[in-house]
C-alpha atoms as one frame of an Amber mdcrd trajectory, in Angstrom:
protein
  12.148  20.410  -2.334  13.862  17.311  -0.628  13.080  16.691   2.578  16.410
  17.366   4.795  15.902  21.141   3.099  12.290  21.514   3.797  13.271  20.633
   7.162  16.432  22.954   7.011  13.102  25.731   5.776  11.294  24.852   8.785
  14.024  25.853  11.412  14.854  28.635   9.576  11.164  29.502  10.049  11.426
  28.997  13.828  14.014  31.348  14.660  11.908  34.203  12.335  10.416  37.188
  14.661   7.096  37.396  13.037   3.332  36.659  13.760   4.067  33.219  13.317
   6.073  32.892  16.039   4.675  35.454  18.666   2.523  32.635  20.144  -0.781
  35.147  18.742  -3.505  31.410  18.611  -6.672  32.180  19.837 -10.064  31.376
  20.397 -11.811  31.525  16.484 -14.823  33.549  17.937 -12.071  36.377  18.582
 -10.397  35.546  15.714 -13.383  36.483  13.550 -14.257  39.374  15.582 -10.759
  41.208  15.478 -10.485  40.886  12.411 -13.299  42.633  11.161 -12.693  45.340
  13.861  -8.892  45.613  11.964 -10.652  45.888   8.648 -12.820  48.433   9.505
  -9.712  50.498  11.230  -7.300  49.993   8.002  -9.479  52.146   6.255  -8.158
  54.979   7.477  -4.855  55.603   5.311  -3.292  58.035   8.186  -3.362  55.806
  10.675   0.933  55.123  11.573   0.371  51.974  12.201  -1.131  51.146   9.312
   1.179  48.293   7.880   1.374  46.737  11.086  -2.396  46.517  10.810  -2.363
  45.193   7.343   0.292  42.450   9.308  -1.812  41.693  11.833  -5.080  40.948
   9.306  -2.780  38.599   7.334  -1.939  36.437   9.894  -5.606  36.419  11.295
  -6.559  35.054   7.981  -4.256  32.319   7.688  -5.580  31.547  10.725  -9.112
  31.225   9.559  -8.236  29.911   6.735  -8.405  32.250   4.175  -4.436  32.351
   2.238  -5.367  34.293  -0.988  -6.767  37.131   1.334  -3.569  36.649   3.882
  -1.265  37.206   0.622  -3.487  40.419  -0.272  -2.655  41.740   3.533   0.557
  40.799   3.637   1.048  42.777   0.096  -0.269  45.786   1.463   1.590  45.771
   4.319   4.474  45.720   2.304   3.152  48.344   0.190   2.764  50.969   3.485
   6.063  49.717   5.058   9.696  51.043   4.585  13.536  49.473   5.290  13.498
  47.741   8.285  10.107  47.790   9.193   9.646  45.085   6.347  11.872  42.614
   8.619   8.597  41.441  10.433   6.752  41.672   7.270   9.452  39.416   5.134
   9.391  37.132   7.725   5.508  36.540   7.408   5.334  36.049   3.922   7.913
  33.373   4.654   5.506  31.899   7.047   2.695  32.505   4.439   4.038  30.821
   1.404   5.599  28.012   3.360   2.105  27.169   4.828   0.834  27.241   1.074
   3.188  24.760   0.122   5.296  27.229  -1.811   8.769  26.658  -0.774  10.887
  28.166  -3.071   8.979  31.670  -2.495   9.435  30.760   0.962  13.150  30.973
   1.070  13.061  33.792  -1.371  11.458  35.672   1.406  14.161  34.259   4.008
  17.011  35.655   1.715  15.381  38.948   1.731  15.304  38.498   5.703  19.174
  37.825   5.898  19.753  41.122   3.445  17.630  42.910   5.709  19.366  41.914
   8.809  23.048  42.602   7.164  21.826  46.047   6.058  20.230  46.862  10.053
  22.336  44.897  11.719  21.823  44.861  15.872  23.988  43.594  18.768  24.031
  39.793  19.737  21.045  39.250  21.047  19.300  42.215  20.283  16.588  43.053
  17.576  15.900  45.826  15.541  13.608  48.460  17.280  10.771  48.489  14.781
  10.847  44.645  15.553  10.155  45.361  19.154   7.746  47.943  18.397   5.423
  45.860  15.886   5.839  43.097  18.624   5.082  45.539  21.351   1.962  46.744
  19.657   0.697  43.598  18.339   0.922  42.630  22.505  -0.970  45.342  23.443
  -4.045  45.509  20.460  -4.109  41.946  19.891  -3.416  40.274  23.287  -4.069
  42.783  25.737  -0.969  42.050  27.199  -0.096  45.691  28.090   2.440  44.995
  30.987   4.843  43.033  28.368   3.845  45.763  25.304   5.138  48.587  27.699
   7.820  46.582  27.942   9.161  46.260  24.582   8.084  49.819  23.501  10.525
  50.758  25.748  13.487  48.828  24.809  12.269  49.830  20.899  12.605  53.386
  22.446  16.012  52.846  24.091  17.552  52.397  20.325  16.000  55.915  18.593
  15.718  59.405  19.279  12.179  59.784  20.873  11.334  62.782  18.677  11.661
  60.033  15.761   9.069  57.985  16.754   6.121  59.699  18.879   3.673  57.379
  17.993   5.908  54.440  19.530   6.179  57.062  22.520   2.446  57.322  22.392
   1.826  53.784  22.500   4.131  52.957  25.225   2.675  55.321  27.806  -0.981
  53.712  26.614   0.841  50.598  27.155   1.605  51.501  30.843  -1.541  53.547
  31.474  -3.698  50.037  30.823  -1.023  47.993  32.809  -1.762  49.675  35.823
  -5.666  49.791  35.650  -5.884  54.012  34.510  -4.006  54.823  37.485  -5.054
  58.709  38.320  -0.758  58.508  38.532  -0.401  58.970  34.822  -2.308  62.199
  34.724   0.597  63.970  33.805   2.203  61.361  31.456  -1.414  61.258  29.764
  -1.055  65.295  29.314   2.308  65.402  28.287   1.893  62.977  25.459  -0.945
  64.547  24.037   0.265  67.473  23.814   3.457  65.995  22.009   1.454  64.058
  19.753  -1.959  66.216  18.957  -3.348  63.461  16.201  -3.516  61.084  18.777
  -7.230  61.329  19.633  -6.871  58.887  21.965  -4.324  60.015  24.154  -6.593
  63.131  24.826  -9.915  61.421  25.620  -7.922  58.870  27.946  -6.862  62.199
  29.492  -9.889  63.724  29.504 -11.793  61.053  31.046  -9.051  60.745  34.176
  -9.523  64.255  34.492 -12.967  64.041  34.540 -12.497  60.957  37.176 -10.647
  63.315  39.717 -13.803  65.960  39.061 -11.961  68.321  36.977 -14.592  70.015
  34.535 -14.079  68.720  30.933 -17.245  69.224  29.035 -16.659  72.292  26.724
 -13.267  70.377  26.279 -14.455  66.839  24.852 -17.421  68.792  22.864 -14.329
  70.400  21.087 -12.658  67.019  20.539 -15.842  65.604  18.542 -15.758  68.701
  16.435 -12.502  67.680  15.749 -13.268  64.025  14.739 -16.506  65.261  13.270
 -14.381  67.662  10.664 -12.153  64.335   9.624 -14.271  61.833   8.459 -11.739
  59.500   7.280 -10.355  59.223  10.538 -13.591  58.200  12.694 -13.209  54.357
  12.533  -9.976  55.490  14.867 -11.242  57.867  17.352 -14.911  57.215  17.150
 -14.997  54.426  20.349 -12.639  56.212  22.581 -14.363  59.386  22.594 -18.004
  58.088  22.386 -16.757  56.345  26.049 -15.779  59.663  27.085 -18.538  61.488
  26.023 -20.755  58.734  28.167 -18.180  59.467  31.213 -17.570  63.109  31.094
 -20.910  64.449  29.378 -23.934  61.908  28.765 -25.111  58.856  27.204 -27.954
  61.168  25.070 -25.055  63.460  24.181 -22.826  60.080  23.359 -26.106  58.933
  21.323 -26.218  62.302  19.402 -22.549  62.378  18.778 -22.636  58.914  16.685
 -26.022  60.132  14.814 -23.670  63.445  14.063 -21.055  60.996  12.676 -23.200
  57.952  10.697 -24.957  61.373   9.282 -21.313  61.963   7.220 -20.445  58.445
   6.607 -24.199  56.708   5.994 -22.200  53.350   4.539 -20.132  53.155   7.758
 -20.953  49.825   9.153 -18.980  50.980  11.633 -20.669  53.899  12.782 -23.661
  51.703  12.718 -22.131  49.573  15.084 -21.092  52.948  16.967 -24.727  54.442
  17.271 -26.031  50.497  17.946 -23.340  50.937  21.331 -24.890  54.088  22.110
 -28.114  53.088  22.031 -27.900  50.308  24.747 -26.101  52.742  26.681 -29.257
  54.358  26.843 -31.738  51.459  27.329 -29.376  50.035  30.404 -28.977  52.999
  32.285 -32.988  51.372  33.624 -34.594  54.937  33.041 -37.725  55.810  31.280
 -36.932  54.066  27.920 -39.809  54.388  24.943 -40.632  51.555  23.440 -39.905
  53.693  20.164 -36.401  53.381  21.188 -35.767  49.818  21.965 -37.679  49.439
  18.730 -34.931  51.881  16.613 -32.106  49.203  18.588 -33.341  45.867  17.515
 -33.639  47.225  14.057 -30.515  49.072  13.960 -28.455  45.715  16.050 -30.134
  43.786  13.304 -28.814  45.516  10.514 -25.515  45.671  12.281 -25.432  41.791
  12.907 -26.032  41.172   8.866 -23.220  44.073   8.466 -21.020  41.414  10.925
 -22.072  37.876  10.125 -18.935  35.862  11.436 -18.351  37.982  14.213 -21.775
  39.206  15.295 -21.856  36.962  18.898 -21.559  39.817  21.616 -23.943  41.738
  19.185 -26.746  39.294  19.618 -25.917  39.246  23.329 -26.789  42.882  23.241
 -29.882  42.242  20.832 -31.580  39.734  23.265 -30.797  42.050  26.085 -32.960
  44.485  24.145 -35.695  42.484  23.526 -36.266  41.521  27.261 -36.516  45.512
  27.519 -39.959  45.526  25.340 -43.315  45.281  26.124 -43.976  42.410  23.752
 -40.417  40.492  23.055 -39.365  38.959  26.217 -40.275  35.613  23.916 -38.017
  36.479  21.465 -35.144  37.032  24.048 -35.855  33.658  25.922 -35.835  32.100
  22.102 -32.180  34.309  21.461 -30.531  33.562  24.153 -31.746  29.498  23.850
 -30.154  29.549  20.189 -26.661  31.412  21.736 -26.570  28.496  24.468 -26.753
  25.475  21.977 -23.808  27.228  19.967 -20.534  25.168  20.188 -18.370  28.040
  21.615 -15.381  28.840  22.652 -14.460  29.272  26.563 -13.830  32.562  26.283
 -17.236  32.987  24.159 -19.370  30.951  26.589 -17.935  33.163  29.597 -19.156
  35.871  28.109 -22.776  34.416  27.201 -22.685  32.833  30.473 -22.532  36.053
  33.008 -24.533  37.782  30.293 -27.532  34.826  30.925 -27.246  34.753  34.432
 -27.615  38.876  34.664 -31.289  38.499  32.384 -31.883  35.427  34.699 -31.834
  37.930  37.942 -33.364  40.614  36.267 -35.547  39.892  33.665 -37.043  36.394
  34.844 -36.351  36.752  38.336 -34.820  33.423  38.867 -32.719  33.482  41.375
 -31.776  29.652  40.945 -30.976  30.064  37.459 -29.059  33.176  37.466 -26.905
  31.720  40.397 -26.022  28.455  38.425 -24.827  30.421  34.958 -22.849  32.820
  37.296 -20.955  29.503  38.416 -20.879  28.452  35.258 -19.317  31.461  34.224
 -16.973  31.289  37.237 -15.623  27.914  36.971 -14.145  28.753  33.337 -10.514
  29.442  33.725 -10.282  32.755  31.600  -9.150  35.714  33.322 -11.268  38.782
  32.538 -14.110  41.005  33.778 -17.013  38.745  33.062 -15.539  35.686  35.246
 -14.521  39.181  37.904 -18.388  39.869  37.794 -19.271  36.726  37.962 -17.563
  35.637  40.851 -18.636  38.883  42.674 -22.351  37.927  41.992 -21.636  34.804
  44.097 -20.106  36.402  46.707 -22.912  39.055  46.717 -25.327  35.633  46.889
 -24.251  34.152  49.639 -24.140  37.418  51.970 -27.604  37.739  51.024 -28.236
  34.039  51.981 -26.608  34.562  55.113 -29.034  37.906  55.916 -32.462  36.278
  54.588 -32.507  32.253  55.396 -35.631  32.290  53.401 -33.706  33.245  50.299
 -35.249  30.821  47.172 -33.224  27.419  46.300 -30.725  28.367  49.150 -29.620
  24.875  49.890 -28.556  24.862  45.757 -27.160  28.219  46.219 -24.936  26.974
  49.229 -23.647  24.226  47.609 -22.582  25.912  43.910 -21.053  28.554  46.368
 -19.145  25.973  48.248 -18.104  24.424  45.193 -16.943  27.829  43.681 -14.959
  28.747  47.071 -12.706  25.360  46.600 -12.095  25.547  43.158 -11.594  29.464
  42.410  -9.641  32.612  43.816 -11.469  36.204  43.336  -9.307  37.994  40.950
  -8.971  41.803  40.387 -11.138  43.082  37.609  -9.391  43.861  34.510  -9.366
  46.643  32.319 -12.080  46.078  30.058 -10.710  45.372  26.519 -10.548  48.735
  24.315 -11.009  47.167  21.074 -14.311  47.046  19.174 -17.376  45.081  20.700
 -20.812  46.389  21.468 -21.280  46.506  24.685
């Protein structure tokens, strides 16, 4: 291809509305880490947003790298995909084979765009609504941008008849729900939709649990719900996480624990139930009750087998593992050694946040080091991500220095003064965000 019409490609490729273009870099660590949580959800052939999935994986592995795969997921998604929900998917195979060097597939993929576009065509300035929608929910799984994903979910609903499309409905109250923190607001939003769209598990235990926040009893209700998900094995890797959180909420963390043995019990080659029953365990060990040393020994073999299960994206895992170790009677070593080999790692800022307010918590209360557990808390701090561990972080310091103030003979307090000082020029406190609802640990 000459070079005025590669160039000619290239702008064509600019103006596409795919992956490609939604501005979707980020850090590799999360890169790796979403994308195994998206191939252990594709499994589940039900799932309506299934193709947008397989979308979603294919541009995570052209980001990391891996093309041949990115073609597979692309294929799929073409595969599970129908009329004009292909527009986004055209548009990323254009992406795909022009980063392969494959031009002329390239703009055989940009000619199917055009047909696509004459055969759905939209007002000026205006895009399809399943282009909004795969947008809207790529914003809110992907990004956690749920203020913008509302957003577009409802401008995708302003072009259909809602009846058509209750799992975009579905999504966009989620959307909204998580935009506002799980205002207590949306109880009746939450119920409506659920009841509009039963199969969405999720919907009811987000319900559930706000019902359960306002003191409403919800018990024989949830223990229904896991019969439910317990009966439909091939749909657990979708509503296994959600209602495992609610079960810790709204029943207990033994009944969570019990719930995910119930589950791995149907699907023994689950590495995601594995990962499931490895959450629920540290639920149990950090709630600092009575913990046998039988259980912390069941974890640290069950997080190891989950880590090999995860190899590339196994970092907030081994967070959790070296927390568990500093729970035993005989591997506080081996947490010291973990958490040594995490803080030589070359990571991310996001990553090292996370490591960092996770370090300075075993600082305070496994080694008692005051000193220590202040400076990784500013550490934490002073990275400019927004999210709860910076939130927590910068709380801790705040906490510090009121308890300087109360107890002058408070360890290292002229260090303490002087990170605080430091933190109070260079950050603002921030509300605490919703933590993320996609897959991690802990």
């Amino acid at each position: 291809m000459t070079v005025p019409k590669l160039s000619r490609l290239s702008a064509h490729l600019e103006e596409l509305q795919c992956h490609f273009t939604w501005e979707l870099e980020r850090d590799r660590e999360l890169l790796f880490s979403f994308r195994d949580h998206l191939k252990d959800l594709v499994q589940d052939e039900n799932n309506p947003w299934r193709g947008h999935i397989y979308n979603l994986l294919g541009f995570l592995q052209t980001r990391l790298g891996c093309l041949d795969e990115a073609l597979s997921c692309f294929s799929s998604a073409s595969e599970a995909l129908r009329g004009p929900e292909l527009l986004v998917n055209y548009s990323d195979l254009a992406w795909l084979h022009h980063e392969r060097g494959e031009h002329d597939q390239s703009q055989e993929y940009l000619q199917r765009v055009e047909e696509l576009s004459i055969e759905y065509p939209t007002e000026r300035d205006q895009l399809l609504p399943e282009v909004y929608a795969e947008n809207a929910w790529t914003k809110m799984e992907f990004c956690r941008n749920n203020g913008l994903a509302a957003r577009l979910f409802q401008k995708a609903l302003e072009e259909v008849e809602e009846e058509e499309r209750v799992e975009w409905c579905s999504a966009h109250v989620l959307a909204s729900f998580y935009a506002q923190n799980k205002n207590s607001n949306f109880l009746e939003q939450l119920r409506h939709a659920s009841e509009r769209d039963p199969e969405n598990l999720l919907l009811r235990a987000e319900y559930l649990e706000l019902c359960a926040r306002t003191d409403q009893e919800v018990g024989p209700e949830v223990e229904a719900l896991a019969v439910k998900v317990l009966q439909r094995p091939d749909r657990m890797h979708r509503h296994m996480k959600p209602l495992l959180q609610l079960y810790r909420r709204a029943v207990s963390v033994q009944a969570a624990v019990d719930l995910a043995t119930k589950a791995l019990d149907k699907r023994p080659d689950s590495r995601f139930l594995k990962a499931c029953l490895a959450m629920c365990y540290t639920w149990r060990i950090h709630q600092r009750a009575a913990v046998s040393q039988e259980l912390i020994k069941s974890t640290v073999a069950l997080l190891c087998d989950v880590i090999s299960l995860y190899p590339e994206s196994c970092f907030k895992m081994k967070i959790d593992l070296a927390n568990v170790y500093a729970q035993s009677n005989h591997s506080l070593t081996d947490a010291k050694l973990l958490y040594s080999e995490l803080l030589r790692r070359d990571l991310e800022p996001t990553s090292k946040q996370i490591l960092y307010n996770s370090y300075a918590k075993f600082q305070h209360f496994e080694m008692n080091d005051s000193y220590m557990s202040t400076l990784y808390h500013m550490r934490a701090a002073e990275i400019p991500v927004k999210s709860y561990c910076r939130s927590n972080s910068i709380e801790a310091l705040q906490k510090i220095k009121a308890r300087r103030l109360c107890d002058p003979g408070l360890r290292a307090q002229h260090v303490i003064v002087k990170l605080y000082s430091k933190a109070q020029l260079t950050l603002c406190p921030i509300k605490p965000c919703c933590k993320s609802n996609n897959f991690v640990i802990s």
